[in-house]
C-alpha positions as CSV (number, residue, x, y, z in Angstrom):
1,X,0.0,0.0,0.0
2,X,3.2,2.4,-0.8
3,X,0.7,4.2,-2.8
4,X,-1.3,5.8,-0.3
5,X,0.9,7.3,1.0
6,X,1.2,9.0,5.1
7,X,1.8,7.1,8.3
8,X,0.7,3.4,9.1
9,X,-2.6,4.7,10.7
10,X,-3.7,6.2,7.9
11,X,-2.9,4.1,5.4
12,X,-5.0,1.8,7.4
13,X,-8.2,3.8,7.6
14,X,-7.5,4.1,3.7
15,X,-7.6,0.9,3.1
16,X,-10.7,0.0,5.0
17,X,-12.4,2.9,3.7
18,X,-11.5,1.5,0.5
19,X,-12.5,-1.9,0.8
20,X,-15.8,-0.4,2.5
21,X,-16.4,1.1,-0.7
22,X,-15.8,-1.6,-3.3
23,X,-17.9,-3.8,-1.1
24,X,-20.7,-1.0,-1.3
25,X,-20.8,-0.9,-5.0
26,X,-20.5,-4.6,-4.9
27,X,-23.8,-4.7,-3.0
28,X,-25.0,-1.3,-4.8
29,X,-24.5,-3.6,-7.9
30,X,-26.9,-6.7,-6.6
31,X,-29.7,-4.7,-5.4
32,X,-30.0,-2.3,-8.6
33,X,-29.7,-5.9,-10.8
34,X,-31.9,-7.8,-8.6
35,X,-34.6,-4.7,-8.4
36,X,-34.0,-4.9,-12.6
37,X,-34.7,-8.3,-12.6
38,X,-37.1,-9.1,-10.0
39,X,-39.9,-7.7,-11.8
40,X,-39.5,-11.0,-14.4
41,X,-38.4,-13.3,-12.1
42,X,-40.8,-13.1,-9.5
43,X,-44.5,-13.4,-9.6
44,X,-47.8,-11.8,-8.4
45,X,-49.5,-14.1,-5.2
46,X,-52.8,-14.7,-8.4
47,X,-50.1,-15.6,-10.9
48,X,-48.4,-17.9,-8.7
49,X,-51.7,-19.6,-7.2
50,X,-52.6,-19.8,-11.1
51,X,-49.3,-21.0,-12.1
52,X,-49.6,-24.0,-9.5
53,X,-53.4,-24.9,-10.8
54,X,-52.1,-25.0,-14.0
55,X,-48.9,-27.2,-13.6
56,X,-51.2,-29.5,-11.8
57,X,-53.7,-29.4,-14.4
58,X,-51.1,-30.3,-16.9
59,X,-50.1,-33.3,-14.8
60,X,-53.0,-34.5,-14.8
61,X,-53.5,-34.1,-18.8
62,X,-50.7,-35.8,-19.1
63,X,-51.9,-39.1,-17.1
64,X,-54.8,-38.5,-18.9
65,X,-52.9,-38.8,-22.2
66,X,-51.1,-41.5,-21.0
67,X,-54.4,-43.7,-20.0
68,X,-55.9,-42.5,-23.4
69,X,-52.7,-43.9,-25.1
70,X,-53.0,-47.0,-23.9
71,X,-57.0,-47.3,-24.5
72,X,-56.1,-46.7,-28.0
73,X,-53.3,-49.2,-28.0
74,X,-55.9,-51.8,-26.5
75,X,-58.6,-51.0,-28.9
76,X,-56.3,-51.3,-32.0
77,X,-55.4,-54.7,-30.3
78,X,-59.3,-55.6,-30.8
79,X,-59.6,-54.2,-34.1
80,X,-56.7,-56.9,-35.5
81,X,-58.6,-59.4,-33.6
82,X,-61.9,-58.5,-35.0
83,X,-60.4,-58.5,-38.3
84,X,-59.2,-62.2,-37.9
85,X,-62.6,-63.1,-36.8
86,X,-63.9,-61.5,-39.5
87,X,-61.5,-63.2,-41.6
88,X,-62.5,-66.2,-40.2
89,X,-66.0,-66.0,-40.3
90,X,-65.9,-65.3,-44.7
91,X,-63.8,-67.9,-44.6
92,X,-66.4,-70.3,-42.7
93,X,-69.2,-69.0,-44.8
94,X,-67.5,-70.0,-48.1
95,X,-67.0,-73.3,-46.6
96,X,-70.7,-73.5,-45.6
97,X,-72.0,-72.2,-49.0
98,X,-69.5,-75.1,-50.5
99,X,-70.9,-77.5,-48.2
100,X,-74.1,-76.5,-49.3
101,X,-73.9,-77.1,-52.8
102,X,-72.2,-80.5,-52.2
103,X,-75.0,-81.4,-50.5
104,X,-77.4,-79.6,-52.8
105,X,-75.9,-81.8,-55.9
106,X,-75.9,-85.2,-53.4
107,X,-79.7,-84.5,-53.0
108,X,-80.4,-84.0,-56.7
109,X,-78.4,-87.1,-57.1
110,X,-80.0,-89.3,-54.9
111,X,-83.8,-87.7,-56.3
112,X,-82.8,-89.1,-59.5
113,X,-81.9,-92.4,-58.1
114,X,-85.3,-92.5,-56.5
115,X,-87.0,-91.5,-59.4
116,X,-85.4,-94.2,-61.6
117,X,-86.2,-96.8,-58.4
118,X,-90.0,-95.7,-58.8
119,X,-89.5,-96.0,-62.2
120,X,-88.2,-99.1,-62.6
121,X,-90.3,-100.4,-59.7
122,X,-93.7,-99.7,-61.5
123,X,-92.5,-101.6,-64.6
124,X,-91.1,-104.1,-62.5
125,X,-95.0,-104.4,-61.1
126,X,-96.7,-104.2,-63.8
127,X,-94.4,-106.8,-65.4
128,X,-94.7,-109.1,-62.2
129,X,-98.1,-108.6,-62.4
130,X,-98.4,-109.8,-65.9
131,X,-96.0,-113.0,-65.5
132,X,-98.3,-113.9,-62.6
133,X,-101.4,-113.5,-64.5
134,X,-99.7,-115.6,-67.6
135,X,-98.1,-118.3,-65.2
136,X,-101.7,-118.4,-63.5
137,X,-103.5,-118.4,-66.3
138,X,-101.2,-121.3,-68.1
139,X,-101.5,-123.4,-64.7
140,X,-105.8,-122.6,-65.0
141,X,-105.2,-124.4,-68.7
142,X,-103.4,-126.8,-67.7
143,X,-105.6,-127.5,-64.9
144,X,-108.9,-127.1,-66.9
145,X,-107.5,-129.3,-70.0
C-alpha cells in the first residue's frame, strides 16, 4: 500500500475505507440488478396460485394422455382381432355355402336315383303282375284241359 501514502494509521483507515467502498458498489450492484430483474423473475401471489393450478392441471392431462394412449393401443389390439374373426368367419361362410352345394348336388343325385327306383319299380310291377297272370293263367289251362 506504498501508494497511499502518510503514516501506518492512515494508510489503514485508507484501506478499509477503500474496501468499505468496493464492497458497497459490490452490494450497490446486486440490489440495482436484482430490483432490474425481480420484476421477471418473480410473480404476483394470483399468478403464482394460477401458475400451480395450471402445472397440476397439466399433470394430470398428461396421465390422462397416458391412460388414453394405452386405451387406444388396447382397442387397436381388438380391431386386429376382430379383423381375424372376420376373416374367419368369410372364410367359414365360403366353406358352408361349398358345403351346401355338395350337398345340394348329393340330393339332386340321390332324387334321380329314387326316381329311376319308382320308375323301374312300376315296370317291374306291372311286369310281375303280368308274369303272374300268364303263369296263373297257363296253370288254370293246364288245370282245366
Amino acid at each position: 500500500m506504498r501508494f497511499l501514502g502518510g503514516n501506518g494509521r492512515d494508510r489503514w483507515a485508507a484501506v478499509l475505507i477503500w474496501l468499505f467502498g468496493i464492497l458497497l458498489a459490490v452490494v450497490f450492484l446486486f440490489v440495482v440488478a436484482g430490483f432490474g430483474y425481480s420484476a421477471e423473475v418473480c410473480f404476483s401471489e394470483g399468478d403464482a396460485k394460477r401458475l400451480v393450478v395450471e402445472l397440476e392441471q397439466k399433470r394430470l392431462l398428461e396421465q390422462e394422455v397416458k391412460e388414453q394412449e394405452g386405451l387406444i393401443e388396447n382397442l387397436k389390439k381388438q380391431v386386429d382381432l376382430l379383423r381375424q374373426e372376420n376373416q374367419l368367419s368369410r372364410e367359414q361362410v365360403q366353406l358352408l355355402k361349398e358345403q351346401r352345394d355338395i350337398y345340394k348336388t348329393l340330393a339332386e343325385e340321390k332324387d334321380k336315383e329314387i326316381r329311376k327306383q319308382r320308375a323301374v319299380g312300376f315296370f317291374d310291377r306291372v311286369k310281375s303282375f303280368l308274369m303272374g297272370a300268364g303263369v296263373g293263367g297257363l296253370v288254370t289251362l293246364i288245370v282245366l284241359h
